[in-house]
N, C-alpha and C positions, 0 to 999 in steps of 0.2 A: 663274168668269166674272163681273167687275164690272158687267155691261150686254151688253143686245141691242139693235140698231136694225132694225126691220124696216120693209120698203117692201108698205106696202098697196093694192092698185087695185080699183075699183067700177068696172063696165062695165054698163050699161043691155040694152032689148032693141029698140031701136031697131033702121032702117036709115039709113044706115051705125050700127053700135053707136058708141058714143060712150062714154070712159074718163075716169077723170081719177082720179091717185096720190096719196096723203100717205104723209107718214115717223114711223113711229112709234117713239120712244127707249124702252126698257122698263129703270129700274134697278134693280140686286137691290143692296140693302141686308146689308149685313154685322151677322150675327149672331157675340152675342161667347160662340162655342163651343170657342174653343180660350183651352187654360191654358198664362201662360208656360213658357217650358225653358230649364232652367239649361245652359252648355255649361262646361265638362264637366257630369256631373250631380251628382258630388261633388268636394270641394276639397280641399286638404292646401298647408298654406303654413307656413313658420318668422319666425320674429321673433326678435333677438339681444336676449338681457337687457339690462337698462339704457341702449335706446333709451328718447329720451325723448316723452312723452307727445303723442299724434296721428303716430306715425310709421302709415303705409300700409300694410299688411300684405298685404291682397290686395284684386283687382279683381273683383266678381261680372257675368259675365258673360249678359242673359236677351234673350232672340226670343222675337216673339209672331207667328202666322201670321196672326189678324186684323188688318182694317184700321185704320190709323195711330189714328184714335177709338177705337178698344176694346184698344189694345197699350201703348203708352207713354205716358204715363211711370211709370215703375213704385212701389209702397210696398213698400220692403224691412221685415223687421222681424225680431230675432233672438228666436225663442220660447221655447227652451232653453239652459241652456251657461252663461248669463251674467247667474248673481243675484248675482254679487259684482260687475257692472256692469264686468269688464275692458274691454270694448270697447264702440266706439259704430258705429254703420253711418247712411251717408251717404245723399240721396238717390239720388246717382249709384251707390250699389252697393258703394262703396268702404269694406272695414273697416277700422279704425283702432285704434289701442291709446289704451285710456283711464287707463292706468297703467302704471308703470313695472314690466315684470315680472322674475321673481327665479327663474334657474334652480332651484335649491334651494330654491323653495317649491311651485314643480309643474312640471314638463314637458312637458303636452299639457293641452288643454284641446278639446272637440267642442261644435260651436253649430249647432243646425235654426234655417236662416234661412227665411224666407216673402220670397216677393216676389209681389204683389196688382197685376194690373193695372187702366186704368182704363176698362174698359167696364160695362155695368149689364143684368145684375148681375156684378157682381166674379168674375174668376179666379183661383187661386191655384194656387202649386204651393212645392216646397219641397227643399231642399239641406240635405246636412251637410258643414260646414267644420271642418276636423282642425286646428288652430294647436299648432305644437310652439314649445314655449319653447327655446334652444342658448344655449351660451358664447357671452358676448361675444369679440367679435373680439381674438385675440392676435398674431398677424403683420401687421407694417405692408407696405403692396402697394409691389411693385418697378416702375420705370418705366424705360425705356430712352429713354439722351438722345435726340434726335431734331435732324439739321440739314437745313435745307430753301432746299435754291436756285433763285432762282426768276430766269428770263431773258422780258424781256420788251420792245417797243418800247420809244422816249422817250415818256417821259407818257401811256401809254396800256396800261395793267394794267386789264382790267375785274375782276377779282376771282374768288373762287372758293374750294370748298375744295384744299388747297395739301400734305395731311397727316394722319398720326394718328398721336399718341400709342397707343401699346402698353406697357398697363400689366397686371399679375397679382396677383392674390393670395391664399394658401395656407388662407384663410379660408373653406370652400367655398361657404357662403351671403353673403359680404362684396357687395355693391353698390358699385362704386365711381364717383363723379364726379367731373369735372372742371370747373376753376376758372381764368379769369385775372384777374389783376390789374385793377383798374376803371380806371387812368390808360393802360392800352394797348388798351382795347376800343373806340377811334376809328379804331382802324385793323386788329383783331383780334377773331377772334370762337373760344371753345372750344364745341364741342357738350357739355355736362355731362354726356351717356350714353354718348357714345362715344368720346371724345378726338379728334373729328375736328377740325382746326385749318381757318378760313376767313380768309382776306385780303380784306379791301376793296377796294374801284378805286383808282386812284392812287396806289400805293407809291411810294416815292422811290427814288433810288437808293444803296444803302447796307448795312447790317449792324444788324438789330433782334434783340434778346434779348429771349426773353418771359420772365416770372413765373409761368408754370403751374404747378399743384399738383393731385394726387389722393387721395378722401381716401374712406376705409372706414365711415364715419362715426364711428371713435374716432382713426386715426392719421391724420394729415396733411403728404403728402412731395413737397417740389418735384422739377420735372422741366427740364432742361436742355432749353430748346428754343432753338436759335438759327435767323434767317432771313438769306438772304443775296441783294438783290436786284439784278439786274444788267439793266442796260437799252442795250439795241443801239444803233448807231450804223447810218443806213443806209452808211452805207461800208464797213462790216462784211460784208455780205451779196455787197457785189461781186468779196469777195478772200475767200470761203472755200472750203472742199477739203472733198469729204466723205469720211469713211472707212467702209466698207460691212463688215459683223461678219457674220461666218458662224454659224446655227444660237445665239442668245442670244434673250432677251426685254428689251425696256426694261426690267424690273424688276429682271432678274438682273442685265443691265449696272451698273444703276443699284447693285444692294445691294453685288453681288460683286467688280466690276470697275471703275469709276469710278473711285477714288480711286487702283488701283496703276495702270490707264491713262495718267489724268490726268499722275502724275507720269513713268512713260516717254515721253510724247509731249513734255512741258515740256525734256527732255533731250535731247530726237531735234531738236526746233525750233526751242529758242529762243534766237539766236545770244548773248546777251546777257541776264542776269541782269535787266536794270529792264524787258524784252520780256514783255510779258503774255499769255496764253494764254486765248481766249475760246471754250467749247463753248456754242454757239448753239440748237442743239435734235439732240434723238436720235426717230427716226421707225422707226416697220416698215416693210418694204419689203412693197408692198400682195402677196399671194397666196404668201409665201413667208417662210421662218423667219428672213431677214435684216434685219441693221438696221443705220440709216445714222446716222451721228453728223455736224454738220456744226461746223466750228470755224473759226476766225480767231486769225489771232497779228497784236499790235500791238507796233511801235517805242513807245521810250521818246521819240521823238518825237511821237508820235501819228499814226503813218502805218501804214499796215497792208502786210506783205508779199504780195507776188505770190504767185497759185498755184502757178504756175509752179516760182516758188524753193521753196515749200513741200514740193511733192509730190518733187522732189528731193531734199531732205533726207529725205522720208517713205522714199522709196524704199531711200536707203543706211542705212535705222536696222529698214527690216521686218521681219527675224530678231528683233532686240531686244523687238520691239512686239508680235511672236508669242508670245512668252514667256508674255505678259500675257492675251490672248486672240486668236485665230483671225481674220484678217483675210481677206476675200475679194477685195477689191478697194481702189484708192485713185482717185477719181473725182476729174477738173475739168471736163473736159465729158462728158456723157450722151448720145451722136448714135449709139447701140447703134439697129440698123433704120434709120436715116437714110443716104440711097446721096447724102454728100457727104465731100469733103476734110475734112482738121483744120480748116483756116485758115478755113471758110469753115461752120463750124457756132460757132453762138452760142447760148446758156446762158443764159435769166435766171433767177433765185432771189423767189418772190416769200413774204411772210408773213403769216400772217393772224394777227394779235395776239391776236384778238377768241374766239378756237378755242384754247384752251390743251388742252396733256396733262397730266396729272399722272400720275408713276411713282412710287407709294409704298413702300416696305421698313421694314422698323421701324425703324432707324437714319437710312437718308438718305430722303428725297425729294426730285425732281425736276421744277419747274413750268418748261414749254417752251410755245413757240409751233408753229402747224403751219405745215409751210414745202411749197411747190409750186416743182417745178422742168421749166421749159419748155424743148426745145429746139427748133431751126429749120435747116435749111440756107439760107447766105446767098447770094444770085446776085454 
């Protein structure tokens, strides 16, 4: 307990008695009786031969239970282990190689580190750090291309991350990072730990190819990432049809089924070869294992078809489309619980740009907008 406040009162022997209170703060001062602690309390870390000089090896990790003046910041200091001076250790805790080391001239080396913290008088306390020297890395890490489509309003992509590289490698202590190019980081960002890919606001509409690369710190191997951005029209939203999938996840849809979908729906709808096919966004269906896909087909005119005509054509192609995955439904209006006519239930679609999903699989990912769909009976 850092402090007491207590309320004092003096009361006289008068008649009527007569009172009067003060507050008194009492502070306990921290005595510096506790000694750092290492967590864990011993260390074991590897290093690949012929890194080169100040690679990172490991992080020492120390907690002091006294207060912030008597706990940090700490003086590390290696007291054993290292009279041939291999290594150096940081303020921050952090050891380092201070040489280039050579399987074949040791394989382990053990260092009693001290770390001293800074209250008076001084605490101390003390760890051993196991450092194994291994082969350098001989298998260069495998990356899977990765394409990523991203639909989005006009001029209004806020950004986000969009993806990840899924990379491996047979090296078991290999670290690997990631890398892009410097003339596409105005519009692209790689996380270097994890290959996760981020987009900036404002994408244009169009088809980017990145220059990514991952590298073990000896071998270094580009990765096929393409982006593919597409940007809606509101006239789009007026003339789509959604298709509702039975028992799937956006992810599965996405990894497993997307692409043979894609091309049996292009063949059920599209009366005309220069007719384009627009999947708009893929949703859960809230409280239940379905999911809605919603799309639009455009004339080589640039007119977009009725649902109407659509769902027609859906209808005499659903066997085919079953093929490919389980269809529950083919939706243009949603008046399910509404006690009115066809004619006289109306459907708006609305989007909110600003709310992206992202469905990632190692191969494809899928960046969508969330779509809200309202219906009404009309008088």
């Amino acid at each position: 307990i850092s402090g007491y406040s207590l309320v004092v009162q003096a009361r006289d022997s008068g008649t009527p008695p007569l009172s009067s209170s003060v507050t008194v703060n009492v502070d306990i001062s921290d005595v510096n009786d506790n000694s750092p602690v290492f967590t864990p309390a011993n260390y074991t870390a590897v290093i690949q031969e012929n890194k080169p000089v100040g690679t990172s090896i490991l992080q020492l990790v120390v907690t002091d239970k006294d207060s912030f003046h008597n706990g940090p910041p700490f003086t590390f200091t290696i007291l054993t282990g290292n009279e041939e001076e291999e290594f150096t250790l940081d303020p921050h805790g952090v050891l380092r190689s201070a040489v280039i080391f050579k399987h074949m001239v040791s394989t382990e080396y053990v260092l009693c580190v001290q770390a001293k913290d800074s209250g008076r008088p001084q605490q101390v306390s003390h760890t051993y750090v196991q450092v194994r020297v291994i082969e350098e890395s001989i298998h260069k890490p495998t990356a899977i291309p990765l394409e990523i489509f991203i639909v989005t309003m006009e001029d209004d992509f806020p950004g986000g991350v969009i993806g990840k590289i899924h990379a491996t490698d047979q090296d078991v202590y290999d670290v690997l990072t990631y890398t892009l190019k410097s003339e596409q980081k105005s519009l692209f960002k790689v996380n270097s730990h994890d290959g996760k890919i981020i987009a900036l606001g404002g994408l244009d509409n169009g088809k980017y190819v990145l220059n990514v690369s991952v590298s073990d710190g000896r071998f270094q191997v580009p990765i096929d990432v393409v982006v593919h951005v597409e940007q809606l029209l509101q006239e789009m939203l007026q003339n789509t049809v959604t298709i509702r999938f039975e028992s799937v996840s956006p992810e599965d849809f996405v990894g497993l089924h997307m692409h043979g979908f894609r091309r049996t729906l292009r063949n059920a709808v599209l009366s005309q070869k220069q007719d384009s096919l627009h999947i708009i966004s893929i949703q859960p269906v809230a409280g239940s294992s379905q999911l809605d896909m919603l799309f639009a087909v455009q004339m080589h005119s640039g007119s977009f078809y009725k649902p109407a005509y659509l769902i027609q054509k859906l209808s005499n192609a659903r066997r085919h489309l079953e093929n490919v995955i389980r269809i529950s439904a083919i939706l243009e209006k949603n008046c399910s619980g509404l006690d009115c006519q066809e004619q006289h239930c109306e459907q708006s679609l609305s989007i909110d740009s600003h709310s992206l999903m992202t469905y990632s699989t190692a191969r494809i990912s899928f960046v969508c907008p969330r779509f809200y769909r309202n219906v009404r009976c009309m008088c």
